[in-house]
Backbone as CSV, one residue per row, in Angstrom:
resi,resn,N_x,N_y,N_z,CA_x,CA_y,CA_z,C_x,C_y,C_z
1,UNK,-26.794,21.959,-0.352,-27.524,22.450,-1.493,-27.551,23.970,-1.431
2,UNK,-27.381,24.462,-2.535,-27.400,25.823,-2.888,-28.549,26.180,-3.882
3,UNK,-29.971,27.297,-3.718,-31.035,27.580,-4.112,-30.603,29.254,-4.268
4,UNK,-30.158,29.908,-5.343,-29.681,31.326,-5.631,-30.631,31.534,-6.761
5,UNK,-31.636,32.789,-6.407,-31.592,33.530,-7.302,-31.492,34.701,-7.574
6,UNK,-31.981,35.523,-8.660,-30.546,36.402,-9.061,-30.796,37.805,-8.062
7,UNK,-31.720,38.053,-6.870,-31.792,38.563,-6.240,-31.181,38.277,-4.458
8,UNK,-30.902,36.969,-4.479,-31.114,36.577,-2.756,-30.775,35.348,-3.054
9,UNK,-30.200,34.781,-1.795,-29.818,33.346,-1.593,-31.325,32.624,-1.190
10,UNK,-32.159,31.925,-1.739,-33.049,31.526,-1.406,-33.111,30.297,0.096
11,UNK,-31.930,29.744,-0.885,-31.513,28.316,0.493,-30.208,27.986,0.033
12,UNK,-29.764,27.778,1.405,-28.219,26.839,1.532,-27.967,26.300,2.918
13,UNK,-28.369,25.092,2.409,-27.961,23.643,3.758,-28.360,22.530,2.984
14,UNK,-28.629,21.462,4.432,-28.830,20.002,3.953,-29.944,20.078,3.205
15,UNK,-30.240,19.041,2.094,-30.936,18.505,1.713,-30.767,17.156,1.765
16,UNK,-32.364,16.260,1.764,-32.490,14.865,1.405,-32.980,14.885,0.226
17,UNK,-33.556,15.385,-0.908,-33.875,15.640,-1.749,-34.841,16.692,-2.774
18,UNK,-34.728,16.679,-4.069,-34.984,18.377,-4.616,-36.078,17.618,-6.473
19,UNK,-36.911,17.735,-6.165,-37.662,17.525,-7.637,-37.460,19.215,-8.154
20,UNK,-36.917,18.764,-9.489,-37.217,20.753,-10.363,-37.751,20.428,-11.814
21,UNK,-37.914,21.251,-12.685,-38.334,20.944,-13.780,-37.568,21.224,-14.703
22,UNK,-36.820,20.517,-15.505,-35.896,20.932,-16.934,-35.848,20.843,-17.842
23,UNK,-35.015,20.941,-18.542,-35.820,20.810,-20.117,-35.775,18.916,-20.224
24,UNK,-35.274,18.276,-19.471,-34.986,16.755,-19.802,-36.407,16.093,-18.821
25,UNK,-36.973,16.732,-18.492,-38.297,16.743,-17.744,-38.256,17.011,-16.242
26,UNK,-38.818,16.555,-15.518,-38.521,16.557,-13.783,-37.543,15.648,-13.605
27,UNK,-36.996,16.242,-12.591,-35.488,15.619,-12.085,-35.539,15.912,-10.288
28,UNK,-35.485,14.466,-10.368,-35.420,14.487,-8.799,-34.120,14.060,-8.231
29,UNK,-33.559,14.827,-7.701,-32.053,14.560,-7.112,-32.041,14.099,-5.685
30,UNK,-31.407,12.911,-5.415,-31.309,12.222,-3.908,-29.540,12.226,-3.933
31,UNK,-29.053,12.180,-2.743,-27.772,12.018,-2.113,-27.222,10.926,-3.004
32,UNK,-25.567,11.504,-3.165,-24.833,10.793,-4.261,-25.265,10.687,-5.956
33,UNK,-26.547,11.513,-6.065,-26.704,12.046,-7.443,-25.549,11.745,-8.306
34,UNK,-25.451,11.385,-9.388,-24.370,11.398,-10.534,-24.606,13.108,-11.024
35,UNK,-23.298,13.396,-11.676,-22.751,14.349,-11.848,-24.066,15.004,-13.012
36,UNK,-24.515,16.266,-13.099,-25.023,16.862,-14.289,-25.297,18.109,-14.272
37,UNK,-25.642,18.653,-15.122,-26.045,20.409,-15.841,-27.083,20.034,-16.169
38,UNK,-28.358,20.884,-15.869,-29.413,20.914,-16.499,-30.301,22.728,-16.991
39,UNK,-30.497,22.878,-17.813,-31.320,23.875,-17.655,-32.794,23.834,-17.050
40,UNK,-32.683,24.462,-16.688,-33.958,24.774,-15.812,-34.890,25.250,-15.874
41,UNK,-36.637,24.934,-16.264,-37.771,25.233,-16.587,-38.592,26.099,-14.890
42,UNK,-39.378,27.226,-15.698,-40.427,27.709,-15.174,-41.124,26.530,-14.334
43,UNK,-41.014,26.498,-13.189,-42.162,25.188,-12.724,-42.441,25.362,-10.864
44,UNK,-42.403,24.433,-10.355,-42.526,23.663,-8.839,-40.874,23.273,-8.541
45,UNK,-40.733,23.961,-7.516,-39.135,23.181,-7.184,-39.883,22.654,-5.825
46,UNK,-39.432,21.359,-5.532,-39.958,20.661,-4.073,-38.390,19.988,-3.191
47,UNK,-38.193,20.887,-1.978,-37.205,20.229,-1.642,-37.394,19.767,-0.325
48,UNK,-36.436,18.768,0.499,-37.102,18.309,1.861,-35.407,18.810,2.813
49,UNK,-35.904,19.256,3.412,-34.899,19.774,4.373,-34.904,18.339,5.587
50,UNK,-33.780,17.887,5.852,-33.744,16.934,6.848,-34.304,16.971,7.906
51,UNK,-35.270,16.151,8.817,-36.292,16.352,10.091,-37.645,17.336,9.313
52,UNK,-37.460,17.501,8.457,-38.980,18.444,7.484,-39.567,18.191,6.915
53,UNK,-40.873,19.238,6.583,-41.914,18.823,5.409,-41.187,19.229,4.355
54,UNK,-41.849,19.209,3.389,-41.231,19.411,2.053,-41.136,20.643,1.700
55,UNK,-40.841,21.412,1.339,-40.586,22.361,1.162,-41.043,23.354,-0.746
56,UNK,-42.152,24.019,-1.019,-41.963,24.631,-1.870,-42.124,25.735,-2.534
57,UNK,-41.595,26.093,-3.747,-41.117,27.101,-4.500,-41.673,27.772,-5.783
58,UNK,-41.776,28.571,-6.429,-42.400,29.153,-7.698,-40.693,29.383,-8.255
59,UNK,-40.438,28.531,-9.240,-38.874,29.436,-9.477,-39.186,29.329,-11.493
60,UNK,-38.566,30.250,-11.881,-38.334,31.074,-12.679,-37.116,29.990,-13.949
61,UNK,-36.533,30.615,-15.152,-35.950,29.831,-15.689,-34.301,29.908,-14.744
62,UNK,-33.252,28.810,-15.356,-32.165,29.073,-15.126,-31.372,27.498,-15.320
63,UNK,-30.677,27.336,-14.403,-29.477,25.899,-14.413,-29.378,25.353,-13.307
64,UNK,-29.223,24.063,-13.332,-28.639,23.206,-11.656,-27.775,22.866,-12.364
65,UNK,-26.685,22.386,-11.677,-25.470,21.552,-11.426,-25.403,20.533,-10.482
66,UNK,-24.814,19.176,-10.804,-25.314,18.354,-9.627,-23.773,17.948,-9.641
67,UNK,-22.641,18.089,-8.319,-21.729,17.682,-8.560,-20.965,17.130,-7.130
68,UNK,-20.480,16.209,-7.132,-19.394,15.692,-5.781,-20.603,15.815,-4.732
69,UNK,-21.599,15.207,-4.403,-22.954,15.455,-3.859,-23.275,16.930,-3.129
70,UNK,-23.167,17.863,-4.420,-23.555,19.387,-4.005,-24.448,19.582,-5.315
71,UNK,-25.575,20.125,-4.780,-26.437,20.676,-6.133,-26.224,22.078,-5.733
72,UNK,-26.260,22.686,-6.992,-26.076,24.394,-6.999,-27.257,24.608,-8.208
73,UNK,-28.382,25.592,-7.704,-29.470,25.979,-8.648,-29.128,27.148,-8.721
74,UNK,-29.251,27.427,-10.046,-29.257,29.363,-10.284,-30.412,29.387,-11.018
75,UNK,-30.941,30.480,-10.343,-32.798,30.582,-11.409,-32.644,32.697,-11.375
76,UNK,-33.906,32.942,-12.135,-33.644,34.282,-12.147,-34.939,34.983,-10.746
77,UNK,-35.446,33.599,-10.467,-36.723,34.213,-9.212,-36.701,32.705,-8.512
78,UNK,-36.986,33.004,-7.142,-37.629,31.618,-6.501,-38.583,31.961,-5.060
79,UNK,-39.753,31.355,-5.372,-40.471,32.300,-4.165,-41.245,31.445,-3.348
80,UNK,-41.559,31.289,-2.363,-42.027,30.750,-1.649,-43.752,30.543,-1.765
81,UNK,-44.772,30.669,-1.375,-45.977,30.242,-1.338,-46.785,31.646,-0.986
82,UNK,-45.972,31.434,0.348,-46.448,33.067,1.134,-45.930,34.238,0.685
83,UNK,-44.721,33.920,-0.104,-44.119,35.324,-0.675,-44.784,35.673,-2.084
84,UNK,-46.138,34.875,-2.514,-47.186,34.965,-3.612,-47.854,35.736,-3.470
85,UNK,-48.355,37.489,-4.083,-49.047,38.061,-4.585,-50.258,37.233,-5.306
86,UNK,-51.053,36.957,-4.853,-51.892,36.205,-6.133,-52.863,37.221,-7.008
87,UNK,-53.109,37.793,-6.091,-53.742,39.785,-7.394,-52.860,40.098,-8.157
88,UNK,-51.664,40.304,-7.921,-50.259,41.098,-8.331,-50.323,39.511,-10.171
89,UNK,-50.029,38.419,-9.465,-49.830,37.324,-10.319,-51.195,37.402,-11.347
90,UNK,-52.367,37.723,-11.153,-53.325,37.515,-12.116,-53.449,38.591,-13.221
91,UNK,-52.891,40.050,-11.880,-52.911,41.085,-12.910,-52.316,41.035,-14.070
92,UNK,-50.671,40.101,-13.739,-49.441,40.074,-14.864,-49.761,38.996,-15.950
93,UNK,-50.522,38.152,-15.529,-50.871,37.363,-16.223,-52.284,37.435,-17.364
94,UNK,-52.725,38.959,-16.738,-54.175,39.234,-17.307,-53.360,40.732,-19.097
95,UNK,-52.401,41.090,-18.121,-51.810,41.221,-18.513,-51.182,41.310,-19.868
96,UNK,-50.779,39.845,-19.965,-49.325,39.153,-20.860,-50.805,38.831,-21.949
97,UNK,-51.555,38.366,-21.071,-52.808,37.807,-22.077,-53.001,38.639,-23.244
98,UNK,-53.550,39.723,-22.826,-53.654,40.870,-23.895,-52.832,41.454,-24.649
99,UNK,-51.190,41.383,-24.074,-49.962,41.682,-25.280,-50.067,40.164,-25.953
100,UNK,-50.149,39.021,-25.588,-50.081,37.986,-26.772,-51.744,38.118,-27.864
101,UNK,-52.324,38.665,-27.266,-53.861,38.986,-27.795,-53.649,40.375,-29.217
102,UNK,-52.709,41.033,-28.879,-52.373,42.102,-29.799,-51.577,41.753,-30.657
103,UNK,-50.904,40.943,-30.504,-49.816,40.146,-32.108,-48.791,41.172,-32.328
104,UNK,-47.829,41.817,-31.524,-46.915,42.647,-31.310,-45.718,42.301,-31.704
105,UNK,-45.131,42.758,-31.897,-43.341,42.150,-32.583,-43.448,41.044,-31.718
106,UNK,-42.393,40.080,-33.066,-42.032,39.098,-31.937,-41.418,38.986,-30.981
107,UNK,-40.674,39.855,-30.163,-39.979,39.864,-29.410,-40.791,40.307,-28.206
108,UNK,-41.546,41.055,-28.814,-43.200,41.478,-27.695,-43.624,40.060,-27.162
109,UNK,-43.816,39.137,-27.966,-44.549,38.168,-28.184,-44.264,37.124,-27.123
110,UNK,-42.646,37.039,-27.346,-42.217,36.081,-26.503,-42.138,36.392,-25.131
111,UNK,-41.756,37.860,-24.917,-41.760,38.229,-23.145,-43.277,38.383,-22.933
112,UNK,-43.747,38.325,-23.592,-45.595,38.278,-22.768,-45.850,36.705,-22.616
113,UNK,-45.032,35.956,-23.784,-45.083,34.488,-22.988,-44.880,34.253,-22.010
114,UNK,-43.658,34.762,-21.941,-42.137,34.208,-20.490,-43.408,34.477,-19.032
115,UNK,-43.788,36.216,-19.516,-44.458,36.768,-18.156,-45.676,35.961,-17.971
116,UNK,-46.454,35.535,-19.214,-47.755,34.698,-18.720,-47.507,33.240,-17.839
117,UNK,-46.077,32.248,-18.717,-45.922,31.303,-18.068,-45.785,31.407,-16.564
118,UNK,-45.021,32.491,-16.439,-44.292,32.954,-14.523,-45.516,33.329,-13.890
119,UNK,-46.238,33.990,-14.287,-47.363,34.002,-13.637,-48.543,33.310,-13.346
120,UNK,-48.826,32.232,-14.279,-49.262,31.430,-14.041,-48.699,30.288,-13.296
121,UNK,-47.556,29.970,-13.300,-46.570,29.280,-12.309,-46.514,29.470,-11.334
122,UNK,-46.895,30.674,-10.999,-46.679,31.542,-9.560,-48.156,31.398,-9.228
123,UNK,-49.137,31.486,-9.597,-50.580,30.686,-9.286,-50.840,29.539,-8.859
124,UNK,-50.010,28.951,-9.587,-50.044,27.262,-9.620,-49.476,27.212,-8.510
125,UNK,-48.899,27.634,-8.114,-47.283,27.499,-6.504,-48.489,27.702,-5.645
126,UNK,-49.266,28.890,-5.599,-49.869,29.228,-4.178,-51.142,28.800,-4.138
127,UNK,-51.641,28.440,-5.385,-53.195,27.563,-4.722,-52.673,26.295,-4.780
128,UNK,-51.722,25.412,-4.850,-51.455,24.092,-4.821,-51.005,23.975,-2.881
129,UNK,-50.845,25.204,-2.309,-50.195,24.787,-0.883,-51.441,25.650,-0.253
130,UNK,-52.647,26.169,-0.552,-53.681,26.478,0.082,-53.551,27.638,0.688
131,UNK,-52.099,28.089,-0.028,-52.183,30.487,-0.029,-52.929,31.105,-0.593
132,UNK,-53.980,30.667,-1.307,-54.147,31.645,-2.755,-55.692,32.411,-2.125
133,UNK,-55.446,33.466,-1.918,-56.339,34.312,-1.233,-57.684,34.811,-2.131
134,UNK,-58.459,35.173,-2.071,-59.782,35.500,-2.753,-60.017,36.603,-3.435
């Protein structure tokens, strides 16, 4: 399995299996997966590294590929729990609040979405694994 995003190789080795979120809903991929493309939603990626706990992620939009039993994810962020700012995440999200609160071009509109969803995603990642600091 291959976990790239557009900064850093996040992960590449075995996997036993990878839940992500796409637009066709959650997709959980196990060994010998049938072949697919999916785009890839803002969400929880959960993967289990063989002999491990599960493993998870805050990742960002992008695509998997599931092919000849190799998954390849490309996202534009994927972060770990501990690699969570949770001040940094509330600020951006306190943020996005107030550009969608101002009714700004639409194009304003939609990246104060994108940034509220990611940041709230990125909340959701680190108080769900018991990082999320005070």
């Amino acid at each position: 399995m291959h976990i790239l995003a557009a900064d850093k190789t996040f992960y590449e080795g075995p996997c036993e299996s990878l839940t992500i979120s796409t637009s066709d809903g959650d997709q959980c991929i196990w060994a010998h997966h049938s072949s697919m493309i999916a785009a890839v939603l803002p969400g929880t990626l959960r993967f289990r590294v063989p002999g491990e706990a599960t493993q998870v992620a805050a990742v960002s939009p992008g695509m998997m590929k599931v092919e000849d039993n190799e998954v390849l994810v490309l996202v534009d962020s994927a972060e770990r729990p501990e690699e969570i700012d949770a001040a940094r995440a509330r600020r951006e999200a306190d943020e996005a609040m107030e550009a969608i609160l101002q009714k700004k071009s639409r194009q304003e509109y939609q990246v104060a979405q994108a940034t509220l969803a990611r940041a709230l995603n990125r909340l959701r990642v680190k108080s769900s694994t018991g990082h999320l600091e005070h």
